[in-house]
Biotite code that builds the C-alpha atoms (Angstrom):
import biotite.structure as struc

atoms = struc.array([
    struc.Atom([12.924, -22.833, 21.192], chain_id="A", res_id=1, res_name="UNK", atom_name="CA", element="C"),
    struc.Atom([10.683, -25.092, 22.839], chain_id="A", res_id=2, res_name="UNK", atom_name="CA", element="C"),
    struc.Atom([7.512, -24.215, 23.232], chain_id="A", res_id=3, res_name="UNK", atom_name="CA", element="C"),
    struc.Atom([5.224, -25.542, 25.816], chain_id="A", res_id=4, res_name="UNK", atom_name="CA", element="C"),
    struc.Atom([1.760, -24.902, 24.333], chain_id="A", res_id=5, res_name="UNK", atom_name="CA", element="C"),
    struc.Atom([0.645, -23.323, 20.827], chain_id="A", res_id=6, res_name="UNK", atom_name="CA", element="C"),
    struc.Atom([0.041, -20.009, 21.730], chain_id="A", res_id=7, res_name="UNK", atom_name="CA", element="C"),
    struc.Atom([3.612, -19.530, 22.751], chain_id="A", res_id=8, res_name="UNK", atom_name="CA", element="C"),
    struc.Atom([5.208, -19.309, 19.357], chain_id="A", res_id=9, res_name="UNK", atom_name="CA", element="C"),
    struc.Atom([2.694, -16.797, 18.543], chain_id="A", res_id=10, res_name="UNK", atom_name="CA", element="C"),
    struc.Atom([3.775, -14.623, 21.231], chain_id="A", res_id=11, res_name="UNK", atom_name="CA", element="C"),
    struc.Atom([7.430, -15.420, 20.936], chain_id="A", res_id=12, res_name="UNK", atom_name="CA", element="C"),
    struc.Atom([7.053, -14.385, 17.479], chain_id="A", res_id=13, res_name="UNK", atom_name="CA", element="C"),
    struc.Atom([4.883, -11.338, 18.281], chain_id="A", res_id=14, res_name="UNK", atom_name="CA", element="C"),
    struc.Atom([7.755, -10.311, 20.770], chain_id="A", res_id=15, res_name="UNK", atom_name="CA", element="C"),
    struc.Atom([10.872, -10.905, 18.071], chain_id="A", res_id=16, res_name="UNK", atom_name="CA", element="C"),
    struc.Atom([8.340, -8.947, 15.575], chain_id="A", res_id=17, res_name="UNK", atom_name="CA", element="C"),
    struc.Atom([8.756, -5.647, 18.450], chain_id="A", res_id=18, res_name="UNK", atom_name="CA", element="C"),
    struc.Atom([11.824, -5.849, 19.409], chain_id="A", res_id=19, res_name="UNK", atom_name="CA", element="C"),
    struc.Atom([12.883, -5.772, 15.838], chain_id="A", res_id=20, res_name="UNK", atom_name="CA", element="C"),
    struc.Atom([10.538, -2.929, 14.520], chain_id="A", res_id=21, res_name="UNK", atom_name="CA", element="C"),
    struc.Atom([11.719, -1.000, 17.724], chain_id="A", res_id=22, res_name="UNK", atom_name="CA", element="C"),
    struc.Atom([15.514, -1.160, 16.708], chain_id="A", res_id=23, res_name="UNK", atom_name="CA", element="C"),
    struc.Atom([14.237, 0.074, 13.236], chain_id="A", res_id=24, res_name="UNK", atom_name="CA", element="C"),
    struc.Atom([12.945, 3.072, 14.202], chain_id="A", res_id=25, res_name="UNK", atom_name="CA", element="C"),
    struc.Atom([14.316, 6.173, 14.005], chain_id="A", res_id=26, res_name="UNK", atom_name="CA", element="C"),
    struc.Atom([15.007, 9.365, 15.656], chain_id="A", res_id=27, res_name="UNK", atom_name="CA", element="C"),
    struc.Atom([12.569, 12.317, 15.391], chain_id="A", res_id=28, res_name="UNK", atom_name="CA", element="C"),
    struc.Atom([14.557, 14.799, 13.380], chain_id="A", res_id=29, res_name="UNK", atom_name="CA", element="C"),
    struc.Atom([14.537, 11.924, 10.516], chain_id="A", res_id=30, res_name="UNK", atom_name="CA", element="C"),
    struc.Atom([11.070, 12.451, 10.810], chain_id="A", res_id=31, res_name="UNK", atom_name="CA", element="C"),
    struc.Atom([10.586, 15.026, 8.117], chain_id="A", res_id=32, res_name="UNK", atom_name="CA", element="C"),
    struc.Atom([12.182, 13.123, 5.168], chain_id="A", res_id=33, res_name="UNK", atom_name="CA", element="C"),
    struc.Atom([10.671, 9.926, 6.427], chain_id="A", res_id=34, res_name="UNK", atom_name="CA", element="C"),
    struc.Atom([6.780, 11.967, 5.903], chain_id="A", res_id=35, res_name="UNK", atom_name="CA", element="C"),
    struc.Atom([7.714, 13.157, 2.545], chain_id="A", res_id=36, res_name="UNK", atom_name="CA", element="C"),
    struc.Atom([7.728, 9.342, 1.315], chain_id="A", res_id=37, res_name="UNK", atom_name="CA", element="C"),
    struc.Atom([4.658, 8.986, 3.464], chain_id="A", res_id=38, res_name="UNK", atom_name="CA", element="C"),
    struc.Atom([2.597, 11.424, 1.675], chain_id="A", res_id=39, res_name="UNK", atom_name="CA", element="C"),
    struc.Atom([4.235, 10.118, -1.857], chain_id="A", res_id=40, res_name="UNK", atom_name="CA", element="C"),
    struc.Atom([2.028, 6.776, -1.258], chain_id="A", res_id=41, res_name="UNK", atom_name="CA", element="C"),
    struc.Atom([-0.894, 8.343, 0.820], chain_id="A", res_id=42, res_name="UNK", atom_name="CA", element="C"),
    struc.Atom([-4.198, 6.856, -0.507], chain_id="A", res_id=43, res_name="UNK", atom_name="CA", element="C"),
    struc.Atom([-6.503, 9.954, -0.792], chain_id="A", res_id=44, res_name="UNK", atom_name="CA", element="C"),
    struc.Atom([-4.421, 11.835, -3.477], chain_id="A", res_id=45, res_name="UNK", atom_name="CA", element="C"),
    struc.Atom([-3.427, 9.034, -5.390], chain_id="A", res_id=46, res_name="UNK", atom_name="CA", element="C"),
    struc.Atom([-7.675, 8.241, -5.709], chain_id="A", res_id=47, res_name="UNK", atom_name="CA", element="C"),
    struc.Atom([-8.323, 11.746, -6.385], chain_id="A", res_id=48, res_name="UNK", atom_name="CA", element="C"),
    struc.Atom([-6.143, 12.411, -9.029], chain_id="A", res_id=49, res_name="UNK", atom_name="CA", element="C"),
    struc.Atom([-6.208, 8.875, -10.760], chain_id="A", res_id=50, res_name="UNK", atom_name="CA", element="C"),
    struc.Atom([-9.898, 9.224, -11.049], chain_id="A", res_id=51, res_name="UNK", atom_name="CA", element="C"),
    struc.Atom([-9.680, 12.664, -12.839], chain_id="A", res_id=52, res_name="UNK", atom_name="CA", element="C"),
    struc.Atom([-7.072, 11.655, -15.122], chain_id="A", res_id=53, res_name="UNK", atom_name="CA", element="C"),
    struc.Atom([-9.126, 8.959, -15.895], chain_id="A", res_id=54, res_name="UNK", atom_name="CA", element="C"),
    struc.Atom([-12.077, 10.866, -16.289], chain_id="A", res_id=55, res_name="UNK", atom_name="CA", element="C"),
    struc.Atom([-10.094, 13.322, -18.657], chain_id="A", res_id=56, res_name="UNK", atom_name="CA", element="C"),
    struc.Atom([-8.786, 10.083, -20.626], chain_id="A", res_id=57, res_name="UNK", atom_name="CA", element="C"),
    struc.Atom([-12.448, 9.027, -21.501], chain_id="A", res_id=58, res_name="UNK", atom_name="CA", element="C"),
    struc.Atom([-13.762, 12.084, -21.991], chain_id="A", res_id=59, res_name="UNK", atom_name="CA", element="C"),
    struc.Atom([-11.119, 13.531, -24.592], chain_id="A", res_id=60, res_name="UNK", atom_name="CA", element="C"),
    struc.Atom([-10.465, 9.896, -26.093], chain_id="A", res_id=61, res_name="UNK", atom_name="CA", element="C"),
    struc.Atom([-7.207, 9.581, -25.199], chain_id="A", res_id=62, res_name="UNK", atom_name="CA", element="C"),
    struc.Atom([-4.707, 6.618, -26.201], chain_id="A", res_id=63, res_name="UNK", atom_name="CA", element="C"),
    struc.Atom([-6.282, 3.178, -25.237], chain_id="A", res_id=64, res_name="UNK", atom_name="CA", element="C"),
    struc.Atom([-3.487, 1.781, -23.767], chain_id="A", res_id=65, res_name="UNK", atom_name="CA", element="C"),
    struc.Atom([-3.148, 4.909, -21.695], chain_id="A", res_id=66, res_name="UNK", atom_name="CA", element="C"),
    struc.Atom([-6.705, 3.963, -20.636], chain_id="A", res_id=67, res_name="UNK", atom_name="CA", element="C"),
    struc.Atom([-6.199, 1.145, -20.339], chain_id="A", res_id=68, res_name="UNK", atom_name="CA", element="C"),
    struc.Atom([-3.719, 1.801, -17.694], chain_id="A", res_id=69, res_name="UNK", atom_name="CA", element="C"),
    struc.Atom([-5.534, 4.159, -15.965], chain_id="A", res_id=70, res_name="UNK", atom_name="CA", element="C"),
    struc.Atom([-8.357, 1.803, -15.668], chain_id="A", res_id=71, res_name="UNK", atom_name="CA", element="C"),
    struc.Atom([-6.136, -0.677, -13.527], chain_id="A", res_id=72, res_name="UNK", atom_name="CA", element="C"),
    struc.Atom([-4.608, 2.009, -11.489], chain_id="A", res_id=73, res_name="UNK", atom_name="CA", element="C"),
    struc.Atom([-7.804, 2.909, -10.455], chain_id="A", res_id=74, res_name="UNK", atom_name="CA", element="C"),
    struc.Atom([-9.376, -0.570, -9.794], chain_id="A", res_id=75, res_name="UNK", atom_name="CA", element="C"),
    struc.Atom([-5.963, -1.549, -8.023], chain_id="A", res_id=76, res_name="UNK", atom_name="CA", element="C"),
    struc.Atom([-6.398, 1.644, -6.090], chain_id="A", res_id=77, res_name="UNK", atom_name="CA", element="C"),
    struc.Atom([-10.232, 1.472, -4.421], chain_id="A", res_id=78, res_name="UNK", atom_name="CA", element="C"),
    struc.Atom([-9.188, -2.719, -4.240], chain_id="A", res_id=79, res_name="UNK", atom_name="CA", element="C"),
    struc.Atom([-6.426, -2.036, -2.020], chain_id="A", res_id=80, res_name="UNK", atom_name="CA", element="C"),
    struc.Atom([-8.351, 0.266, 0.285], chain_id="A", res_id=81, res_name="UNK", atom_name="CA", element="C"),
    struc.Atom([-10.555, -1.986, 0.613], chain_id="A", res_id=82, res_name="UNK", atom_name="CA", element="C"),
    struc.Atom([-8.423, -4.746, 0.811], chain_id="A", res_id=83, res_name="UNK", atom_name="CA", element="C"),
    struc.Atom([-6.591, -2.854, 3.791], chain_id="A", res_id=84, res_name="UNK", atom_name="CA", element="C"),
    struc.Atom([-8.996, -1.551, 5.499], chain_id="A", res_id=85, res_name="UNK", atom_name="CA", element="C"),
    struc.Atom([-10.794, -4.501, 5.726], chain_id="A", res_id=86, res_name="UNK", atom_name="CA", element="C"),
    struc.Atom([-7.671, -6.326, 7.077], chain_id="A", res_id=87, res_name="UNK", atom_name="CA", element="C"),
    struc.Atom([-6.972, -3.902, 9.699], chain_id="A", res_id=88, res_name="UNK", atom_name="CA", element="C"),
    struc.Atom([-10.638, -4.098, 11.010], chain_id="A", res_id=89, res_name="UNK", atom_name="CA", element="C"),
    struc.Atom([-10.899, -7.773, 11.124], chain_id="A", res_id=90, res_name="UNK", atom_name="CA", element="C"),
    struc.Atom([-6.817, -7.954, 12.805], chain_id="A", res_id=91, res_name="UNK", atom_name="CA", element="C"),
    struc.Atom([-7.492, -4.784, 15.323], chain_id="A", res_id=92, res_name="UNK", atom_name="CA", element="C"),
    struc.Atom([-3.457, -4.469, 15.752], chain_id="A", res_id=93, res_name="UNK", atom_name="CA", element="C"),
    struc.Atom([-2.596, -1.561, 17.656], chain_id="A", res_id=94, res_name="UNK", atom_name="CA", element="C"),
    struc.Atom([0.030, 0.644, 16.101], chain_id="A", res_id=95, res_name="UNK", atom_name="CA", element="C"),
    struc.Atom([3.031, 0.552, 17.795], chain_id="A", res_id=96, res_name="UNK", atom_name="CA", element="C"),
    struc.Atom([4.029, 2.392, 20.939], chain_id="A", res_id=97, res_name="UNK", atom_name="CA", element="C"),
    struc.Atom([6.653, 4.946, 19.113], chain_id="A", res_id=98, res_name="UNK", atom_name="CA", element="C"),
    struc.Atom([3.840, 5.589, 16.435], chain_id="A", res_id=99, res_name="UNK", atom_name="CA", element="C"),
    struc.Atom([3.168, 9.867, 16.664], chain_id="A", res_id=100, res_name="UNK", atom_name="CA", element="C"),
    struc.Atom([-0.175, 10.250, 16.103], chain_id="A", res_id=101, res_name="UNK", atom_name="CA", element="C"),
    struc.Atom([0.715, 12.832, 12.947], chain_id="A", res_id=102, res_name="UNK", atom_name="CA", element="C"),
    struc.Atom([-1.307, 11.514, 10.041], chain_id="A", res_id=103, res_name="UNK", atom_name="CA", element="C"),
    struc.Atom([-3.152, 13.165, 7.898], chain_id="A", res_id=104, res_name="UNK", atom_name="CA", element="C"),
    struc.Atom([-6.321, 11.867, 5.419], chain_id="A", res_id=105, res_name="UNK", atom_name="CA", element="C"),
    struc.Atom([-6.875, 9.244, 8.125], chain_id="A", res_id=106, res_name="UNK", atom_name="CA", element="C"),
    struc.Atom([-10.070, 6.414, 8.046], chain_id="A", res_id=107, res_name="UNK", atom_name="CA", element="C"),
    struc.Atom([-11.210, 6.868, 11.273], chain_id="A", res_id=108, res_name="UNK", atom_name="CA", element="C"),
    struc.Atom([-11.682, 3.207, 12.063], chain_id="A", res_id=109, res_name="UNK", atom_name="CA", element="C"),
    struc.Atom([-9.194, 1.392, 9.874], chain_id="A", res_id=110, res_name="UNK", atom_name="CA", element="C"),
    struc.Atom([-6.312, 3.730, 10.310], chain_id="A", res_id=111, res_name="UNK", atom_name="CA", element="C"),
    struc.Atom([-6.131, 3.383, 14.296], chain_id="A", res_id=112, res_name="UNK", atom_name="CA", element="C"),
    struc.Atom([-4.986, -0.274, 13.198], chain_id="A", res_id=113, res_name="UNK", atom_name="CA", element="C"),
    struc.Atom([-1.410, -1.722, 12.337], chain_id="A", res_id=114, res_name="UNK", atom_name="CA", element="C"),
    struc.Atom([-1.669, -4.352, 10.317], chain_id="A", res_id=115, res_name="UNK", atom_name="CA", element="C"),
    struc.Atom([-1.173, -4.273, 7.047], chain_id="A", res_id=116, res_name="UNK", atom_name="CA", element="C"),
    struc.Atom([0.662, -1.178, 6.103], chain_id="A", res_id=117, res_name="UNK", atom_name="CA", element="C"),
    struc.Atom([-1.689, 0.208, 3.646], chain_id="A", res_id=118, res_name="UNK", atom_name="CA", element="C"),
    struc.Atom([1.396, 2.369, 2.324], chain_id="A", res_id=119, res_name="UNK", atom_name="CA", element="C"),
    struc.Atom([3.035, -0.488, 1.543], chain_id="A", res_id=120, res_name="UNK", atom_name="CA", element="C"),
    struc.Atom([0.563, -2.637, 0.307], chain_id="A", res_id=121, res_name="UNK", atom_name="CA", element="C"),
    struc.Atom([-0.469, 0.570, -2.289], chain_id="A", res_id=122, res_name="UNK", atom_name="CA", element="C"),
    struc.Atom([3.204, 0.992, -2.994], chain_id="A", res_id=123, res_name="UNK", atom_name="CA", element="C"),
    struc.Atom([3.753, -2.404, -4.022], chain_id="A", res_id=124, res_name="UNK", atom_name="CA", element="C"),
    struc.Atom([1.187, -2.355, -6.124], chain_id="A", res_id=125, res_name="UNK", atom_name="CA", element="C"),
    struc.Atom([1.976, 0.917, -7.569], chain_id="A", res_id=126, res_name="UNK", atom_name="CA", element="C"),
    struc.Atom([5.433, -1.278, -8.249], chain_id="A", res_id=127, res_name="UNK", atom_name="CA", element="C"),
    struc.Atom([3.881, -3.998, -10.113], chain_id="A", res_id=128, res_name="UNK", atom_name="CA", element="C"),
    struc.Atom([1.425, -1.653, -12.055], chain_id="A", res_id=129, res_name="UNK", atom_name="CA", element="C"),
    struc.Atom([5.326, 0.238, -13.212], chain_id="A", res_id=130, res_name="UNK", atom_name="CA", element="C"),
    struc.Atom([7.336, -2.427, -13.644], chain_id="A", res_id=131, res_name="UNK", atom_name="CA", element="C"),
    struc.Atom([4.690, -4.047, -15.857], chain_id="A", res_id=132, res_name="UNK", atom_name="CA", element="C"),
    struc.Atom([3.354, -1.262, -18.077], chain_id="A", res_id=133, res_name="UNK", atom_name="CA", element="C"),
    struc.Atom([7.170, 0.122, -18.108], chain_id="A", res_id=134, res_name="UNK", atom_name="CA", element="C"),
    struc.Atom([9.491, -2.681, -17.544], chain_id="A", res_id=135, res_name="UNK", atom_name="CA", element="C"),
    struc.Atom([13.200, -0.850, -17.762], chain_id="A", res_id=136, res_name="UNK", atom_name="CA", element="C"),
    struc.Atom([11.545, 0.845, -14.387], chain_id="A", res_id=137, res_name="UNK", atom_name="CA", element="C"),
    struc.Atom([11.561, -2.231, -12.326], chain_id="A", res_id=138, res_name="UNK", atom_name="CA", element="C"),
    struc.Atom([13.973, -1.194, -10.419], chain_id="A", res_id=139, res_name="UNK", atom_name="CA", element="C"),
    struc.Atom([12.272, 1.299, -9.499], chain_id="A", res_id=140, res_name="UNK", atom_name="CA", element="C"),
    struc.Atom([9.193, -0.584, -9.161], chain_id="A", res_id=141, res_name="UNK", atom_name="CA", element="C"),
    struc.Atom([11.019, -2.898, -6.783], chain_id="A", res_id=142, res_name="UNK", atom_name="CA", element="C"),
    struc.Atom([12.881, -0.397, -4.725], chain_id="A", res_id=143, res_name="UNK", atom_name="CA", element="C"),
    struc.Atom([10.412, 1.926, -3.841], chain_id="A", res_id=144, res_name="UNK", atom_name="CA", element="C"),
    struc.Atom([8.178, -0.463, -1.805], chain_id="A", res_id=145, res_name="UNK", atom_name="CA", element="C"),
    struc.Atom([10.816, -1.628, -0.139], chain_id="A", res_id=146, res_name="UNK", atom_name="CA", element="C"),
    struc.Atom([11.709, 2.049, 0.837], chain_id="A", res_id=147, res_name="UNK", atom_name="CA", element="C"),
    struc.Atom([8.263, 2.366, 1.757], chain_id="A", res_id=148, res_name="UNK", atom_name="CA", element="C"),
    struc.Atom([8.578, -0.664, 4.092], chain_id="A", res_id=149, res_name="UNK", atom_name="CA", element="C"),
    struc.Atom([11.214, 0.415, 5.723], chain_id="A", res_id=150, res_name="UNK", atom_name="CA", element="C"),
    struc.Atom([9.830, 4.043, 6.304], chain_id="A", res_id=151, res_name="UNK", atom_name="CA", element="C"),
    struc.Atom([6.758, 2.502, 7.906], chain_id="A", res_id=152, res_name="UNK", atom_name="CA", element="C"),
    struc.Atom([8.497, 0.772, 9.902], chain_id="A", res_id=153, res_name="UNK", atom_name="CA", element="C"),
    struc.Atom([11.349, 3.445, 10.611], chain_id="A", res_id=154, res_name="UNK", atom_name="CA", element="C"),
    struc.Atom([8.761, 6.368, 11.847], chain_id="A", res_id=155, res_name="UNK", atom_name="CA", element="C"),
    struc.Atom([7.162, 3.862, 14.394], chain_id="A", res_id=156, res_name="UNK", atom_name="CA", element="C"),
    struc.Atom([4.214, 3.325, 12.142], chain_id="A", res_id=157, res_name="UNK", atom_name="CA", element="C"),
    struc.Atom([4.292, 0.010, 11.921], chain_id="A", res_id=158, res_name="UNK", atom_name="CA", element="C"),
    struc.Atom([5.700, -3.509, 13.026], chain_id="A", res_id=159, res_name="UNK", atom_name="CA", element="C"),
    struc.Atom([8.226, -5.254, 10.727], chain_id="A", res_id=160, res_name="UNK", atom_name="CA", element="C"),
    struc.Atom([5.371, -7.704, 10.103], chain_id="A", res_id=161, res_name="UNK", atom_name="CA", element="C"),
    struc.Atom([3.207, -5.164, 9.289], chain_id="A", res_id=162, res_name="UNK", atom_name="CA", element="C"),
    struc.Atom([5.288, -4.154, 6.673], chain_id="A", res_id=163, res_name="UNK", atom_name="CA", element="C"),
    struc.Atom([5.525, -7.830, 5.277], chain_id="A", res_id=164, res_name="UNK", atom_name="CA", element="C"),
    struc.Atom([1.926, -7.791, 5.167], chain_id="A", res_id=165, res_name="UNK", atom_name="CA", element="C"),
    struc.Atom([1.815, -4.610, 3.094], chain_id="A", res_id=166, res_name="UNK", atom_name="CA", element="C"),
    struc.Atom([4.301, -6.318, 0.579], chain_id="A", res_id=167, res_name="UNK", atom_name="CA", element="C"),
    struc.Atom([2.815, -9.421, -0.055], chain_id="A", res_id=168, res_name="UNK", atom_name="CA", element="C"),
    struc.Atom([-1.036, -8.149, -0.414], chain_id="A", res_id=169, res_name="UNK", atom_name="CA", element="C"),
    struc.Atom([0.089, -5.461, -2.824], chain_id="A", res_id=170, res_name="UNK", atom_name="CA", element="C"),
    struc.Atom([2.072, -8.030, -4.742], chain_id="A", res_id=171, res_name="UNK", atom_name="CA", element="C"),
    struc.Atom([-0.938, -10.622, -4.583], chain_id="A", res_id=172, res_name="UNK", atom_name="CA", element="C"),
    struc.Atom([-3.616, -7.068, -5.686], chain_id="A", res_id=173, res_name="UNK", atom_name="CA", element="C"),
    struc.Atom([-1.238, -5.962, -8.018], chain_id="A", res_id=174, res_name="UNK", atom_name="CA", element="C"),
    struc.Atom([-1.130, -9.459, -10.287], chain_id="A", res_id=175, res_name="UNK", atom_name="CA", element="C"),
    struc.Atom([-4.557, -9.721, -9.869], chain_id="A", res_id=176, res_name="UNK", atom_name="CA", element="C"),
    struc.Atom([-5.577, -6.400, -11.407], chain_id="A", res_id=177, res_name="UNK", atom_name="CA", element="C"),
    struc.Atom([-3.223, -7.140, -14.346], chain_id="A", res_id=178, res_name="UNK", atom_name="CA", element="C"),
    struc.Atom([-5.808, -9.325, -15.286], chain_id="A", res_id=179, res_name="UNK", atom_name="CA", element="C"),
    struc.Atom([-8.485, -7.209, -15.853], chain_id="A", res_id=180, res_name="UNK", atom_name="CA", element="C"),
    struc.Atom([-9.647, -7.874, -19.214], chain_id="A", res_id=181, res_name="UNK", atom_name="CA", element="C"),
    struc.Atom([-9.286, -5.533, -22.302], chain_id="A", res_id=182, res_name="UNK", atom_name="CA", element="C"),
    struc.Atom([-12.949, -5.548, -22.670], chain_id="A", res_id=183, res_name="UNK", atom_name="CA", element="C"),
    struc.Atom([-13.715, -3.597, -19.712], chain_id="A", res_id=184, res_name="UNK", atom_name="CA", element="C"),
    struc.Atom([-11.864, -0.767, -21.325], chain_id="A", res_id=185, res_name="UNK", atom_name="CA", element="C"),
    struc.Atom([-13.818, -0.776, -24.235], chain_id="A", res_id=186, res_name="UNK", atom_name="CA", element="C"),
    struc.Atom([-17.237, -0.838, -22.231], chain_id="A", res_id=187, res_name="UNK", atom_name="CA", element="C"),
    struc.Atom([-15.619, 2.298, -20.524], chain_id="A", res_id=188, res_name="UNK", atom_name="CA", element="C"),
    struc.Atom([-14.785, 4.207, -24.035], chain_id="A", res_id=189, res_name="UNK", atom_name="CA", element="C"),
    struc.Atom([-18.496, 3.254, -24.921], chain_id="A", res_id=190, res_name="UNK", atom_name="CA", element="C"),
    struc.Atom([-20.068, 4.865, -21.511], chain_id="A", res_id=191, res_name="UNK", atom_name="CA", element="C"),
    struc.Atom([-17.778, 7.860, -22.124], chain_id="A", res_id=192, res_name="UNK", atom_name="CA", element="C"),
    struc.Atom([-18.679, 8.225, -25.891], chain_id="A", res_id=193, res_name="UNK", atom_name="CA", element="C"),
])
């Protein structure tokens, strides 16, 4: 393709990216099946009961590795929110045109907005988190965002490129939470102690 000035890549590209995602998409009575994996990676749960298992972890001085893990889940979690919903203010991309307006739990600013796919992105790193702490469930760890994606994606959520985004930022969130250090754990046994 040749292009006659720079922003016409960007909108050939934006174009490919819609025509794409709408060929993805699938019909309504897929819908229900396509939700349940929506609410398996929905942010608001996930937060809730991460934090009380934590909480329970610290306060009954459960195994440190266990903590430990906990610990990450929950930084990786309230990162990734952030992360997203940050993203999504600062892009502004409205959802696509075959998006239902169905969710539930929704930010009221950051959720009117495509990109990333904050399902994915939290997916992904949910993957990482498993397929490090339990490594013969990286398969698992690498199929389910990909699932994910493609749900997004397949309910009119999302743009294929939204989806992309999801996967790499949860990949990038989900390595850099693996390197919180040890010692915050400790300081967290000591506040619970």
């Amino acid at each position: 393709l040749q292009m006659s000035n720079e922003g016409d890549w960007f909108d050939t590209l934006l174009r490919v990216d819609e025509n794409a995602s709408r060929a993805i998409v699938l019909p309504l009575r897929v819908r229900p099946f396509l939700k349940v994996i929506e609410y398996a990676v929905h942010g608001f749960p996930w937060i809730i009961v991460s934090s009380i298992t934590a909480v329970f972890a610290y306060s009954y001085r459960w195994n440190e590795n266990l903590q430990y893990g906990l610990l990450v889940l929950n930084i990786g979690l309230l990162l990734d929110l952030a992360a997203v919903g940050a993203i999504k203010i600062l892009v502004q991309r409205e959802r696509p045109v075959e998006n239902v307006d169905d969710q539930v739990f929704e930010a009221p600013v950051a959720d009117r907005y495509s990109f990333p796919s904050g399902h994915t992105s939290r997916a992904t790193m949910l993957g990482v988190l498993l397929s490090y702490f339990f490594p013969r469930l990286t398969p698992i760890g690498v199929l389910f965002p990909l699932t994910v994606a493609y749900s997004r994606v397949a309910m009119g959520r999302h743009y294929v490129s939204d989806a992309i985004g999801g996967l790499t930022l949860g990949g990038v969130l989900g390595g850099l939470i693996l390197l919180t250090p040890m010692a915050v754990n400790r300081w967290m046994r000591k506040l619970f102690s």
